[in-house]
Every structure is written in structure tokens, then in C-alpha cells.
TIMI-427126 format. One record per atom (N, C-alpha, C, O, CB): residue number from 1; chain; x, y, z. Coordinates in nm, 2 decimals, decimal comma, always signed. Each point is the difference from the previous one (the first is absolute). Glycine has a CB too. Layout:
     k   c        X        Y        Z
   NUM   A        X        Y        Z
...
// end
This chain:
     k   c        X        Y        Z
     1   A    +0,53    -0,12    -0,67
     1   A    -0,11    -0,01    -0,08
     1   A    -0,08    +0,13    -0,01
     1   A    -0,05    +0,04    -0,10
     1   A    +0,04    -0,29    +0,16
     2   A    +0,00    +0,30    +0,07
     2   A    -0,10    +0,17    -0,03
     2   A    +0,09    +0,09    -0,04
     2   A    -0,04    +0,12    +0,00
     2   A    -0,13    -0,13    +0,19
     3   A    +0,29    -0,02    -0,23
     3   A    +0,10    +0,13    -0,03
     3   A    +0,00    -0,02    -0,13
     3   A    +0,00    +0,10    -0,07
     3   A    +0,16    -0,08    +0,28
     4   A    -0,15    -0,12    -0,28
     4   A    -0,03    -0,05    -0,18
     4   A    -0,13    +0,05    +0,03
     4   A    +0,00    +0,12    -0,03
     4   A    +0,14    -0,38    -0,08
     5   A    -0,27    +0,23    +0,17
     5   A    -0,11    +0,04    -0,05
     5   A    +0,00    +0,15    +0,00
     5   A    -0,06    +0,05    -0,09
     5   A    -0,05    -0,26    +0,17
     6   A    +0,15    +0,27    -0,02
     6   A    -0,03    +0,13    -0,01
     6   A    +0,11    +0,07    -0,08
     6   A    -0,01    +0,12    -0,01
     6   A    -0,11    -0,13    +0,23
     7   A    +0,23    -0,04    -0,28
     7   A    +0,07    +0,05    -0,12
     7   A    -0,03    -0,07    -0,16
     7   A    +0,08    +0,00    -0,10
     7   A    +0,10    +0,05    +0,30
     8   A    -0,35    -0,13    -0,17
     8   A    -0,04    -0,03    -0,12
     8   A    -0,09    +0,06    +0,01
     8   A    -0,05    +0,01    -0,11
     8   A    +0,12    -0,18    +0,06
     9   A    -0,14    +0,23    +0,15
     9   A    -0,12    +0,10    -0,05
     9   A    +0,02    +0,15    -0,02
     9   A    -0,07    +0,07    -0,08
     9   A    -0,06    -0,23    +0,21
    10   A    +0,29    +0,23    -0,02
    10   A    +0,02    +0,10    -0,04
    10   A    +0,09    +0,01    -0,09
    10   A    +0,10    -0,07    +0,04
    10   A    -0,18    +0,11    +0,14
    11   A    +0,10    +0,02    -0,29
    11   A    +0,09    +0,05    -0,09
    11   A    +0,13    +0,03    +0,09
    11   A    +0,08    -0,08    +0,03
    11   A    -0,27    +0,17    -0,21
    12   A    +0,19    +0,03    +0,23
    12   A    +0,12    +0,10    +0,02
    12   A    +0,05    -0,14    +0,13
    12   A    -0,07    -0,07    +0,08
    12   A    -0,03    +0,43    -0,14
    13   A    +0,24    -0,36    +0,03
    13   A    +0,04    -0,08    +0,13
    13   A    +0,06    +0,06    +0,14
    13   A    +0,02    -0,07    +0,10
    13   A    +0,01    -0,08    -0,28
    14   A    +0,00    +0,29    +0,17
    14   A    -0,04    +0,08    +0,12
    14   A    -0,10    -0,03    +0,10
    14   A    +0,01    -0,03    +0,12
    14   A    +0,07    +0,16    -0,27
    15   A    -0,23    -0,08    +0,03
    15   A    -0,07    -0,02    +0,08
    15   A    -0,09    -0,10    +0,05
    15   A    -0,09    +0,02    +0,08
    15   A    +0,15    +0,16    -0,14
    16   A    +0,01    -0,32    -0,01
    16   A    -0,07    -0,08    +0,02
    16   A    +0,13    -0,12    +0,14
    16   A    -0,03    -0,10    +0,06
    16   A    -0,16    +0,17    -0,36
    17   A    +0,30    +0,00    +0,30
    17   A    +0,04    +0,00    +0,14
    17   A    -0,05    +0,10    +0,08
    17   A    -0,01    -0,06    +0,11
    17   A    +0,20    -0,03    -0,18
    18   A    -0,23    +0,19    +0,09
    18   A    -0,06    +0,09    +0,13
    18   A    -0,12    -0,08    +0,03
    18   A    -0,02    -0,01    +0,12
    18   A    +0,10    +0,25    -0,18
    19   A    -0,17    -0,30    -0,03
    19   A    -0,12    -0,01    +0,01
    19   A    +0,00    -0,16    +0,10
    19   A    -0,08    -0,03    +0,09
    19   A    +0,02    +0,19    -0,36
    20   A    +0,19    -0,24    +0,22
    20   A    +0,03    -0,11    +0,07
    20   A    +0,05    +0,03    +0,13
    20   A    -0,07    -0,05    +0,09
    20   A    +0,10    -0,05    -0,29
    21   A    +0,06    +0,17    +0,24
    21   A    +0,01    +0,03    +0,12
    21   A    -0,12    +0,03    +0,10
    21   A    -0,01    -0,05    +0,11
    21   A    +0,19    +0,12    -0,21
    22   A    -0,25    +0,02    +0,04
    22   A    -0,13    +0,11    +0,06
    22   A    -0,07    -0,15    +0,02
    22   A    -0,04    +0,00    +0,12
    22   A    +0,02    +0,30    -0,27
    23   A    -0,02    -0,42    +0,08
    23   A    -0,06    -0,07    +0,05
    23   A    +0,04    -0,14    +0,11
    23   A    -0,06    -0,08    +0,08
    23   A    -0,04    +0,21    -0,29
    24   A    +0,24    -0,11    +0,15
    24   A    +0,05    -0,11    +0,12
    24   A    +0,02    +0,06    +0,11
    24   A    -0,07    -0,04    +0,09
    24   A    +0,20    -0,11    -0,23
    25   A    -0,06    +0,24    +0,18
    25   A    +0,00    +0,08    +0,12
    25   A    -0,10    +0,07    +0,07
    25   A    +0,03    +0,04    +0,11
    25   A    +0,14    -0,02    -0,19
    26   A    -0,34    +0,03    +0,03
    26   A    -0,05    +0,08    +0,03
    26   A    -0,15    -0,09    -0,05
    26   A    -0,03    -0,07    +0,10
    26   A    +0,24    +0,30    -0,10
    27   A    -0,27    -0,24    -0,07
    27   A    -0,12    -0,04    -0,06
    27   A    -0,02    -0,13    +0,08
    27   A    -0,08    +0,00    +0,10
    27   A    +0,10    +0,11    -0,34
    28   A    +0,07    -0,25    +0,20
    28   A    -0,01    -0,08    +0,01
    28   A    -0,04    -0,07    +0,19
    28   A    -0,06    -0,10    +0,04
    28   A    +0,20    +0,16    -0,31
    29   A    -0,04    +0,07    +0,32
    29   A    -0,02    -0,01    +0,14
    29   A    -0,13    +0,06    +0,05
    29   A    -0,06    -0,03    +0,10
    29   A    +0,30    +0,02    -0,07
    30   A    -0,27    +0,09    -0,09
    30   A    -0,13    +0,07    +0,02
    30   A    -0,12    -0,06    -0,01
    30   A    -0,10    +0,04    +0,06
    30   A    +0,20    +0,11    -0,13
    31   A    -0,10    -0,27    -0,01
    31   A    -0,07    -0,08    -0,12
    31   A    -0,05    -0,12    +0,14
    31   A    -0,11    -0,02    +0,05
    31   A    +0,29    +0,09    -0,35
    32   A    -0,06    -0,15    +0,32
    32   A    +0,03    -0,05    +0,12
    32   A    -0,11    +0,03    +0,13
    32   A    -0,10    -0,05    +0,03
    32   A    +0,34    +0,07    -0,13
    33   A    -0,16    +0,10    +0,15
    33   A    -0,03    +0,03    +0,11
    33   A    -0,20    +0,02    +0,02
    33   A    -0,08    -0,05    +0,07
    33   A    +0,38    +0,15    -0,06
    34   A    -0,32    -0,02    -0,09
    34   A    -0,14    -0,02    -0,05
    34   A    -0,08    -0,11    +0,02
    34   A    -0,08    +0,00    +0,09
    34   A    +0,16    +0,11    -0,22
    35   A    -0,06    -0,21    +0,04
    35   A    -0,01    -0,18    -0,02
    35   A    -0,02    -0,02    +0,13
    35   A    -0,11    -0,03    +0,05
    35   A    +0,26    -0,04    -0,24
    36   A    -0,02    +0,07    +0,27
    36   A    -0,01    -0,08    +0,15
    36   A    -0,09    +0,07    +0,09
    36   A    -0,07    -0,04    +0,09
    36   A    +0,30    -0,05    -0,10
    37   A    -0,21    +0,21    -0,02
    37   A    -0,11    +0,12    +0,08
    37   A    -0,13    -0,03    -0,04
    37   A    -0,06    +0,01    +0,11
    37   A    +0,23    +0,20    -0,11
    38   A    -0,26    -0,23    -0,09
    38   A    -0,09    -0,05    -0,06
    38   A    -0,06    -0,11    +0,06
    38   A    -0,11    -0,01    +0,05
    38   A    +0,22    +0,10    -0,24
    39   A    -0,01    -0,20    +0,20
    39   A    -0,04    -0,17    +0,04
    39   A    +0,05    +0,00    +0,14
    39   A    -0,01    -0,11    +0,06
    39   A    +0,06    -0,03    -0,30
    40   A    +0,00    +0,26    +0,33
    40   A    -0,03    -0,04    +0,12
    40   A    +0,14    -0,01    +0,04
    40   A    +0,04    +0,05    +0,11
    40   A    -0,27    -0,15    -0,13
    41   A    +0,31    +0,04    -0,04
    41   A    +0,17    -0,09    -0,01
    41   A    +0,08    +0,11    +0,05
    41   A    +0,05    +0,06    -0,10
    41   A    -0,06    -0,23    -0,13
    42   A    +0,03    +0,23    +0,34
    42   A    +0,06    +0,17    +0,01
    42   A    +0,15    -0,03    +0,04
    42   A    +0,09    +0,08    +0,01
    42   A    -0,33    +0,07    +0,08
    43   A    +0,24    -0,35    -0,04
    43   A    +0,11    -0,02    +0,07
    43   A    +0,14    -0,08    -0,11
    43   A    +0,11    -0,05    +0,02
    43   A    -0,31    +0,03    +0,22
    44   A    +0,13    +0,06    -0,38
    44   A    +0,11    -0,03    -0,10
    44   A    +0,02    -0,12    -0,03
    44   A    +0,12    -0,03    -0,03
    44   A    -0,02    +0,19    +0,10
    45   A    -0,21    -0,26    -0,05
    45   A    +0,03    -0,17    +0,00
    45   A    -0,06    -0,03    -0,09
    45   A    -0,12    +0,01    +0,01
    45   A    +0,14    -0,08    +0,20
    46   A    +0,03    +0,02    -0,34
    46   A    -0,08    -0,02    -0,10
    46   A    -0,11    +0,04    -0,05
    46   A    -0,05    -0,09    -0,06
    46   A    +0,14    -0,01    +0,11
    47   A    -0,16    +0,25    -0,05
    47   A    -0,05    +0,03    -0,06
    47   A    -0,01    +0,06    -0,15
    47   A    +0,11    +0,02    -0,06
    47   A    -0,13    -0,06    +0,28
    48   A    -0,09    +0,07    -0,27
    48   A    -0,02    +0,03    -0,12
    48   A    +0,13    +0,10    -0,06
    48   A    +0,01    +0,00    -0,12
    48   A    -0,28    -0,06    +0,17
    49   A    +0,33    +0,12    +0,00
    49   A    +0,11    +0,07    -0,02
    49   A    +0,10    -0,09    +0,02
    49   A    +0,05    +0,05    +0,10
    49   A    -0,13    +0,16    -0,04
    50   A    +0,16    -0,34    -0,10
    50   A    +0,07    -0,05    +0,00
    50   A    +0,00    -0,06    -0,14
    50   A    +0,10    -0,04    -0,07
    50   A    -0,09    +0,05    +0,32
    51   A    -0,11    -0,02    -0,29
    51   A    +0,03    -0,08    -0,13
    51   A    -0,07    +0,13    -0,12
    51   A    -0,11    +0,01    -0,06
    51   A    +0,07    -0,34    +0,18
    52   A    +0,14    +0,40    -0,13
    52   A    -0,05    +0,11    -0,11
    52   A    +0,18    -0,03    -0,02
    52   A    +0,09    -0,01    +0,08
    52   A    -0,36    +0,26    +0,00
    53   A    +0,27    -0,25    -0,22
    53   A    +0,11    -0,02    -0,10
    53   A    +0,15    +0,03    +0,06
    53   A    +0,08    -0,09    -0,02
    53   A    -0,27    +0,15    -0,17
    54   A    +0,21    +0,03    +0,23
    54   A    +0,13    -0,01    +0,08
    54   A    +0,05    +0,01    +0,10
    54   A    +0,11    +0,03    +0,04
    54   A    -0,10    +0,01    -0,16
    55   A    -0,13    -0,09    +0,20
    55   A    +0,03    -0,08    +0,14
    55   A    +0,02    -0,14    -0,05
    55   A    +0,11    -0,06    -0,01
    55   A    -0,26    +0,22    +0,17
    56   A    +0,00    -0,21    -0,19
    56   A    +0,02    -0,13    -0,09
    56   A    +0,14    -0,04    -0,06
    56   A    +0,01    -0,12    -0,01
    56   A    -0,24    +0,17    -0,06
    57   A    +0,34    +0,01    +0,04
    57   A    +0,10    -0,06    -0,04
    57   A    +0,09    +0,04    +0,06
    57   A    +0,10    -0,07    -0,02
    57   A    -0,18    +0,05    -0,15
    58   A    +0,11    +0,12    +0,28
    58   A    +0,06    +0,05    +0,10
    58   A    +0,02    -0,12    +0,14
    58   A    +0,08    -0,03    +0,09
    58   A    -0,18    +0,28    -0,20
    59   A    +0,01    -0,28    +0,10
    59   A    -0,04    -0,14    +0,10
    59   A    +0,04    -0,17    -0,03
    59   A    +0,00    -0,10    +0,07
    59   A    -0,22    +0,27    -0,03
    60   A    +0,25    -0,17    -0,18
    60   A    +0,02    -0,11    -0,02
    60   A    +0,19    +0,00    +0,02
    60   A    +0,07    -0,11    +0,00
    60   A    -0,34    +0,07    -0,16
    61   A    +0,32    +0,14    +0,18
    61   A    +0,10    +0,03    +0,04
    61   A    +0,09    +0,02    +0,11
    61   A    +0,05    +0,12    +0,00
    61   A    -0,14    -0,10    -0,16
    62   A    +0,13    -0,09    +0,25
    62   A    -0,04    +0,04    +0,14
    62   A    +0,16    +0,10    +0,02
    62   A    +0,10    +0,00    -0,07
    62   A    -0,29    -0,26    +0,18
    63   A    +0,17    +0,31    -0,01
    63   A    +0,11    +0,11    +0,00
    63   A    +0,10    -0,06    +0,12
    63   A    -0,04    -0,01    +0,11
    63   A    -0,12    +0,24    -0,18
    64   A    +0,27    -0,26    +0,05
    64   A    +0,06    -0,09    +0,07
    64   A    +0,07    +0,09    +0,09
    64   A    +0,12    -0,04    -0,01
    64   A    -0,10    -0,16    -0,16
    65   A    -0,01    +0,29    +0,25
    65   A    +0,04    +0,06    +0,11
    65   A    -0,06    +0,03    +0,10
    65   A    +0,04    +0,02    +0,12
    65   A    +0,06    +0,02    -0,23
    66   A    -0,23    -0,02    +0,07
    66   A    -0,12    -0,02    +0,16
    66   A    -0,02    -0,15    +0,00
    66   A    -0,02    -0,05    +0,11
    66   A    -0,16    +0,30    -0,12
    67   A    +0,18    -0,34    -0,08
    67   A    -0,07    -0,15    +0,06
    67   A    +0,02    +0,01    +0,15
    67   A    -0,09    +0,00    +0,08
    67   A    +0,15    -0,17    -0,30
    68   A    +0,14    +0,15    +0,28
    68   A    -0,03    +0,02    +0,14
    68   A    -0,03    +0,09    +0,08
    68   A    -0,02    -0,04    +0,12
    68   A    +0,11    -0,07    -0,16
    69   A    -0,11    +0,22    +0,00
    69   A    -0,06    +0,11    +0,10
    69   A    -0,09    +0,06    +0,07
    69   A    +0,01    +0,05    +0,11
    69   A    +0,08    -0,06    -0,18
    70   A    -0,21    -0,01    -0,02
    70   A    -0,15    +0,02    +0,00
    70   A    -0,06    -0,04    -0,05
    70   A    +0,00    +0,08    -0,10
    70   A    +0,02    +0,03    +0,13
    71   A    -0,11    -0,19    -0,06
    71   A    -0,16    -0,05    -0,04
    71   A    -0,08    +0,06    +0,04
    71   A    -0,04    +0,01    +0,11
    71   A    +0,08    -0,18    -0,11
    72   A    -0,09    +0,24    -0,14
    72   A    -0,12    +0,11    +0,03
    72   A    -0,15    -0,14    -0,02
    72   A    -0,11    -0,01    +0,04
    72   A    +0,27    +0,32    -0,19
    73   A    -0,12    -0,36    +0,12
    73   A    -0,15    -0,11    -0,05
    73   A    +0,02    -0,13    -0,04
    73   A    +0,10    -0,06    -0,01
    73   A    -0,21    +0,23    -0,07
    74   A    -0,03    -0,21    +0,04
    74   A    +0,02    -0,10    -0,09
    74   A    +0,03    +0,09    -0,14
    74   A    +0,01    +0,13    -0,02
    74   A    -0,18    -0,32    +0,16
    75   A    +0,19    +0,12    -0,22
    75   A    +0,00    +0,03    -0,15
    75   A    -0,07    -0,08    -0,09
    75   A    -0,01    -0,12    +0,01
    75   A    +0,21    +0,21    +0,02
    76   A    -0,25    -0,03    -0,13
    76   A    -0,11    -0,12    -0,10
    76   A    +0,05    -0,10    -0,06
    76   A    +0,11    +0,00    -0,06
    76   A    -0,23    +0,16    -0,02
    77   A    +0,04    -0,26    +0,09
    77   A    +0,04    -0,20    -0,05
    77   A    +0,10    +0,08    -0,13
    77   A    -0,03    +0,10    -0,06
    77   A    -0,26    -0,33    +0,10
    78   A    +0,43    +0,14    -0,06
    78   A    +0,03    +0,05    -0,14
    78   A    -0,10    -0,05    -0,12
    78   A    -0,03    +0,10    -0,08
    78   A    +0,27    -0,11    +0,17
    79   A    -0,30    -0,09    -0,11
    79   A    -0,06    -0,03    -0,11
    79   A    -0,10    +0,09    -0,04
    79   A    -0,04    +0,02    -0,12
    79   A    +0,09    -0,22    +0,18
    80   A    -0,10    +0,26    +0,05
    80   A    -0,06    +0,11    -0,02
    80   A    +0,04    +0,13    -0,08
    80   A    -0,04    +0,04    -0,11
    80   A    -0,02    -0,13    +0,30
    81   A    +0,17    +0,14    -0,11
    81   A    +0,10    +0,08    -0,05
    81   A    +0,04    -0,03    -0,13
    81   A    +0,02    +0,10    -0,07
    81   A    +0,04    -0,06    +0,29
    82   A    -0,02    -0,18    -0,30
    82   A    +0,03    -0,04    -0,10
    82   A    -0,10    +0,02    -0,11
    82   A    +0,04    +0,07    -0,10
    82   A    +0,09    -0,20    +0,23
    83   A    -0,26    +0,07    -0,13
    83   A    -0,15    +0,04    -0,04
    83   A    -0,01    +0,17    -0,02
    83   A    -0,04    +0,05    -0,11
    83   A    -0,06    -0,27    +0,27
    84   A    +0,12    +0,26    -0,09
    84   A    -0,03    +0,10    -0,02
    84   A    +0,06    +0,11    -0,10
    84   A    -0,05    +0,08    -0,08
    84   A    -0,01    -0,15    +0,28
    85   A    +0,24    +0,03    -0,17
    85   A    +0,08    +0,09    -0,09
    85   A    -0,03    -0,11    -0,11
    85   A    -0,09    +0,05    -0,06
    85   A    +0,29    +0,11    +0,20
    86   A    -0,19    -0,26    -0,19
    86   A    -0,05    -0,05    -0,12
    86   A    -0,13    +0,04    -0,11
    86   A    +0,00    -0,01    -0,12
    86   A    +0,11    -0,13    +0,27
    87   A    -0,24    +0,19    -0,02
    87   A    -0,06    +0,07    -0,05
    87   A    +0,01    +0,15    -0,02
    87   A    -0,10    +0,05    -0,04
    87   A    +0,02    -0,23    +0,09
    88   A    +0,18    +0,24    -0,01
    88   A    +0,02    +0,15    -0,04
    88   A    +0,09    -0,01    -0,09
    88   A    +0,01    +0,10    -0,07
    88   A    -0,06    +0,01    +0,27
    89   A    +0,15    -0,23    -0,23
    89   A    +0,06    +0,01    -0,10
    89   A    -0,07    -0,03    -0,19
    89   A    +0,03    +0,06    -0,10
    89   A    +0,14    -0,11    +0,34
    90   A    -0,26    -0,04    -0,23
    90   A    -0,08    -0,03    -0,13
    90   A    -0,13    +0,14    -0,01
    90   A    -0,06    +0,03    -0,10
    90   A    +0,09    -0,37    +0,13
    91   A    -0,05    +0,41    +0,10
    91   A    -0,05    +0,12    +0,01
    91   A    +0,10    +0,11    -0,12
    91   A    -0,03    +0,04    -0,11
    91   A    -0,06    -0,11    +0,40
    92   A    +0,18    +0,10    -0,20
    92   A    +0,09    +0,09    -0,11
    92   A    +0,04    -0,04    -0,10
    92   A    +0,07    +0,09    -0,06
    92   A    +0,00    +0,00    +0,20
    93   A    -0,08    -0,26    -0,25
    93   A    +0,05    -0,06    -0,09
    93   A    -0,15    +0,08    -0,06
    93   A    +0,01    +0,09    -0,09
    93   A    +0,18    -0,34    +0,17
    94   A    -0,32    +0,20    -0,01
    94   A    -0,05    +0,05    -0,09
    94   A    -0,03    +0,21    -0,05
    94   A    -0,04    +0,06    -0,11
    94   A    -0,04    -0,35    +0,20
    95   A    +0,10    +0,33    +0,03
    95   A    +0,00    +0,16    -0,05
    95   A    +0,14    -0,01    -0,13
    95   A    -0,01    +0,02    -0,12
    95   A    -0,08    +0,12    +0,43
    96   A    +0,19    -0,17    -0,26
    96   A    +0,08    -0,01    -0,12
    96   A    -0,04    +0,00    -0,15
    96   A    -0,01    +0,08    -0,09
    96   A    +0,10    -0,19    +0,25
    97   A    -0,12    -0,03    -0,15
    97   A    -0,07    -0,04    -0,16
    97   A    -0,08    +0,06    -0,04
    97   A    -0,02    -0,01    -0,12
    97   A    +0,06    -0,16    +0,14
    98   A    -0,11    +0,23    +0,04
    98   A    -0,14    +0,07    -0,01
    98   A    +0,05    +0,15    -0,07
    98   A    -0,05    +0,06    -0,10
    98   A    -0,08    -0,20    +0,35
    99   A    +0,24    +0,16    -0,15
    99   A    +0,06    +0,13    -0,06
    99   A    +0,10    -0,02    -0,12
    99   A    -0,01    +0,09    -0,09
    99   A    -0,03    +0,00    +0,32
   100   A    +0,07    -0,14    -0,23
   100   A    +0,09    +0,00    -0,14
   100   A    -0,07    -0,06    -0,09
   100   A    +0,05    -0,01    -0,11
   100   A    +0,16    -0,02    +0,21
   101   A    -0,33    -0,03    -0,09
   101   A    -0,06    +0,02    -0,16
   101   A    -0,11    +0,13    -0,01
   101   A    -0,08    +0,02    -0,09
   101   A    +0,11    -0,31    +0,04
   102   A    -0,02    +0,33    +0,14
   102   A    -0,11    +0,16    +0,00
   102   A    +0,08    +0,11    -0,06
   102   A    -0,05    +0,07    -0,08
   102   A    -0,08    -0,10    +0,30
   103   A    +0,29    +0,05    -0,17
   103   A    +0,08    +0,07    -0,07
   103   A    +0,03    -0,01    -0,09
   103   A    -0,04    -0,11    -0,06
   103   A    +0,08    +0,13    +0,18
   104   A    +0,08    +0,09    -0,22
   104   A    +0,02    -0,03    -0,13
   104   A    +0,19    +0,04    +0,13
   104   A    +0,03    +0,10    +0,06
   104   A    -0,32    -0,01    -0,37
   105   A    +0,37    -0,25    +0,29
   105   A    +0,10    +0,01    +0,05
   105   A    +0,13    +0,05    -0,11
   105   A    +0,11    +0,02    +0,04
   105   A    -0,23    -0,19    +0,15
// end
């Protein structure tokens, strides 16, 4: 969903893959770490850096080769997690529409 959003706002699709990378790998963790650094949360358990858009959907997915090895935590209620990407998805529905009738496509 942020990789369509950011190749509907940027034209060139180069750079609107670099721009996606630079924020899934680098921003978004930054963005994060901040958040929980902010609210105190430094020990990675549900704080405000877990539900920013591609964690939020990263999580509703569980990664099936640590289940047995490590448990870093709890992880957020799914309904939560569900709520949430639902609302970042009618979020980017609306930058969408918004943008394609502002353009001349």
C-alpha cells in the first residue's frame, strides 16, 4: 500500500522506488524508534512505533521461523492491527482520489 502510494505521488518510478526503500528501511525505523523513545516504551512492546503503516501490516503477518525460537514480546491485539491497516488503507484510497482528480492523467 505505501509503495502504490508513493508511485502515485512520484512520477519517475526510479525514484519513487528509492524513495520507498529510503523509507521502509531507514525513515520508518527512525520514525519508530523516536515514538517509543518519546512515550518512554524503549523496551519495544507495543509502543507508538508499532502501529505506523508498515509495521502495522508487517505484524499482522507472523514470520513463521522464529515462532519457536524467540519471543521478543507481546505483540498488538490483531483487531487492532486490523483497524488500523484498514485505516491506512481508506487513508491512501483517499490521497489517491484526491490525486487523480487534481491531475490532468
Amino acid at each position: 500500500m505505501v509503495a502504490l502510494l508513493f508511485s502515485l505521488i512520484i512520477k519517475r518510478s526510479g525514484l519513487a522506488i528509492g524513495v520507498f526503500f529510503l523509507y521502509s528501511l531507514i525513515i520508518e525505523n527512525m520514525i519508530g524508534a523516536f515514538l517509543n523513545f518519546a512515550t518512554g516504551k524503549l523496551d519495544n512492546r507495543n509502543g507508538p512505533g508499532d502501529y505506523l503503516p508498515l509495521n502495522t501490516i508487517d505484524s499482522l503477518i507472523p514470520f513463521p521461523f522464529f515462532k519457536n525460537i524467540v519471543q521478543f514480546g507481546t505483540q498488538p491485539s490483531i483487531m487492532i492491527l486490523l483497524s488500523l491497516s484498514a485505516l491506512y488503507l481508506a487513508l491512501y484510497y483517499f490521497i489517491s482520489v484526491k490525486k487523480f482528480q487534481r491531475d490532468d492523467l
